[in-house]
C-alpha positions, 0 to 999 in steps of 0.5 A, a space after each residue: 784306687 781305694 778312697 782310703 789313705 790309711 786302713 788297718 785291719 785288725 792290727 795287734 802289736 806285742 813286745 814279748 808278753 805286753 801287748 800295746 795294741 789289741 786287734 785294732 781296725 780303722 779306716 782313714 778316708 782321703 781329705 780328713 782331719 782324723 784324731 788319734 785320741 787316748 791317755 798316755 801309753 794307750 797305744 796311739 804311738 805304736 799305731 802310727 809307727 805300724 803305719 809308718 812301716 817303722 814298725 811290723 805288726 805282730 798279726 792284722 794288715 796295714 795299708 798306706 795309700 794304697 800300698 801295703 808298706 809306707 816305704 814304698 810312698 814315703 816321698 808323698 808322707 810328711 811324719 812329725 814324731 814324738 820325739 822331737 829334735 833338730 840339727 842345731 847347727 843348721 839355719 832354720 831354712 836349711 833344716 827345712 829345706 834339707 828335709 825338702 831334699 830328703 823327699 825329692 825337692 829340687 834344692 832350690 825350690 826346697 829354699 824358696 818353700 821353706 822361706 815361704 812356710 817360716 814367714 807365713 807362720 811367724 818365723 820369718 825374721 829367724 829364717 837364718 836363725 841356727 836352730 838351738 838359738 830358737 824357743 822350744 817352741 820356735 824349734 817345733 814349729 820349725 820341725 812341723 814346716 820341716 814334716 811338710 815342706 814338700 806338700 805330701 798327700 798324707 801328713 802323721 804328726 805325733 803329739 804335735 802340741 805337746 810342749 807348747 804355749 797357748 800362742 803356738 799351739 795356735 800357729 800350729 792349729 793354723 798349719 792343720 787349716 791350711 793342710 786340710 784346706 790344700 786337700 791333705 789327709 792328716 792324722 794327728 795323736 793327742 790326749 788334748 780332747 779340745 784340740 781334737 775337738 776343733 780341727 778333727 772330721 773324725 776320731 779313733 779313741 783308743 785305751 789299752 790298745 783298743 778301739 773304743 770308739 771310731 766315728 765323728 764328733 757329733 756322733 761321739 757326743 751322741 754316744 752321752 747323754 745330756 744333762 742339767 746341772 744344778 747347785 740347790 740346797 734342798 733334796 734333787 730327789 723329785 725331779 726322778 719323777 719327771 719324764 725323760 730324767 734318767 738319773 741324778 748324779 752328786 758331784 764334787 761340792 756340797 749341793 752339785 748335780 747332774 741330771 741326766 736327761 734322755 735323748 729328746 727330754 726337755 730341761 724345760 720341765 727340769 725347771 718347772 718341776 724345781 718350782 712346783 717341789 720348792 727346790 731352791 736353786 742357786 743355778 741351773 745350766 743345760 750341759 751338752 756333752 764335750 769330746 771330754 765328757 766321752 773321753 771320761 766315759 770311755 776310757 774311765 776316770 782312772 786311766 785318763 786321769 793316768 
C-alpha cells in the first residue's frame, strides 16, 4: 500500500503545439492539506483534470490512491471543478444527496447527510431552498457539501474560493478544517496565496506548467531572505556596510527601502547603525517573508501580476 494519495511522475500535457504542463512531478502524502498554487493559466487546472483521469497525459505517469487511473476509485474522491454550476430546479438537499447517490450512498442516508453538512455550515434554513433561488455564494457552498457528502479519502477542489465574499470564503476554510481534521487528504488550487497560507501542510508552485517550487510553508519562506524595511530621507547607503546586509532595495515611494538581510543577521545592528550614520527614519519594520513574497520571487512580477 503506498503512503501516497497522489503522485505524478514527470507529467507533460500538450494541446498540439502548446504545452500546459511541462515534465511536472509531485507526491501527495495521505492526511494533508496541499496547495495547487500559480497565476491564471499556469497549468494547476490541467494537472487536477490528468489527476482525475479527465484528462490523459501526453508522456509521465499518474497514480491516484493507488491505482493508475481516478475511475477505478472514483467512489472514495470528492472533486469540485472550476466551472461551477447546479441543477437549478433541485432543492439544495436534493442537489447534494443526489450527488450522495451518484457515489454509492444509500438515498436515505444521502438525505439525512446533506441535511446535516447544510445546518452545520449555515444553510439550514434553505435546505428546501431550489437552487437558482440561492446567492452565488449560497449556491458554491452548496456544490462544496455536494463534492463531499459522501465522506471521500481524497477530496480536489478547483479555485474553490473564487467568487466569494470574505464571509463564505470563511464557511469554506471551516469545510477544509473539519476535512483535515476527519483525516481527508485534500487538494486545493488557488492564486490566493493567504488562503494557502493558512490551511496548506505543503505546496506546489507551478508557473508555465512547471515545478517551481514543492515543499512547506516554512520552507518556502526560508527560500527568501528577511528584510528591514525603512522609510528615511537621508542616504540608506551605509547601512551596506553593516554585517549580514545583502542588499538594499528602493521601493515605490519616495524614501521606501528593503534591506535584505542574510540568514541569522540581526536587524538590531540595522537600527544602531542608522543612528550612529545620522539616518533619519520615519519607520523601521522587520519584515519575514509571506507566501506572497515567494510567489513574487518565483513566478516573477510580470506573470503574477498576469
Amino acid at each position: 500500500m503506498t503512503d501516497l494519495a497522489l503522485r505524478l511522475a514527470r507529467v507533460t500535457k500538450k494541446f498540439d503545439t502548446f504545452t500546459a504542463v511541462d515534465d511536472l512531478s509531485l507526491s501527495v502524502p495521505f492526511g494533508c492539506v496541499y496547495g495547487f498554487l500559480g497565476p491564471n493559466g499556469a497549468g494547476k487546472t490541467t494537472t487536477i483534470r490528468m489527476s482525475l483521469s479527465i484528462y490523459e497525459p501526453t508522456s509521465g505517469t499518474v497514480e491516484i490512491l493507488g491505482h493508475r487511473s481516478a475511475l477505478d476509485v472514483r467512489q472514495q474522491i470528492g472533486y469540485l471543478p472550476e466551472e461551477k454550476g447546479l441543477y437549478k430546479k433541485m432543492k439544495a438537499k436534493e442537489l447534494i444527496a443526489f450527488f450522495g447517490g451518484l457515489r454509492g450512498m444509500d438515498p436515505a442516508e444521502a438525505r439525512r447527510e446533506a441535511v446535516r453538512l447544510l445546518e452545520r455550515y449555515g444553510l439550514g434554513e434553505f435546505v428546501n431552498t431550489r437552487c437558482e433561488a440561492l446567492s452565488k455564494g449560497m449556491g458554491q457552498k452548496v456544490q462544496v457539501l455536494a463534492s463531499v457528502v459522501h465522506k471521500p479519502k481524497f477530496v480536489i477542489l478547483d479555485e474553490p474560493f473564487s467568487g466569494l465574499d470574505p464571509v463564505n470564503q470563511q464557511v469554506l476554510e471551516q469545510v477544509i478544517q473539519d476535512l483535515r481534521a476527519a483525516g481527508t487528504t485534500i487538494v486545493f488550487s488557488t492564486h490566493i496565496m493567504e488562503h494557502a497560507e493558512r490551511l496548506c501542510d505543503r505546496i506546489v508552485l507551478i508557473g508555465r506548467g512547471k515545478r517551481l517550487f514543492d515543499g512547506t510553508i516554512p520552507e518556502a519562506k526560508r527560500s527568501i531572505p528577511s528584510c528591514v524595511r525603512i522609510h528615511t530621507v537621508s542616504d540608506p547607503s551605509p547601512l551596506r556596510a553593516v554585517r549580514g546586509v545583502t542588499d538594499i532595495l528602493r521601493l515605490e515611494g519616495a524614501g521606501h527601502y528593503d534591506v535584505v538581510l542574510a540568514e541569522g543577521a540581526q536587524p538590531d545592528e540595522v537600527l544602531r547603525t542608522c543612528f550612529r550614520s545620522g539616518i533619519e527614519l520615519s519607520s523601521f519594520e522587520r519584515r519575514e517573508p509571506g507566501l506572497r513574497d515567494v510567489f513574487l520571487k518565483l513566478v516573477g512580477g510580470e506573470e503574477a501580476a498576469a
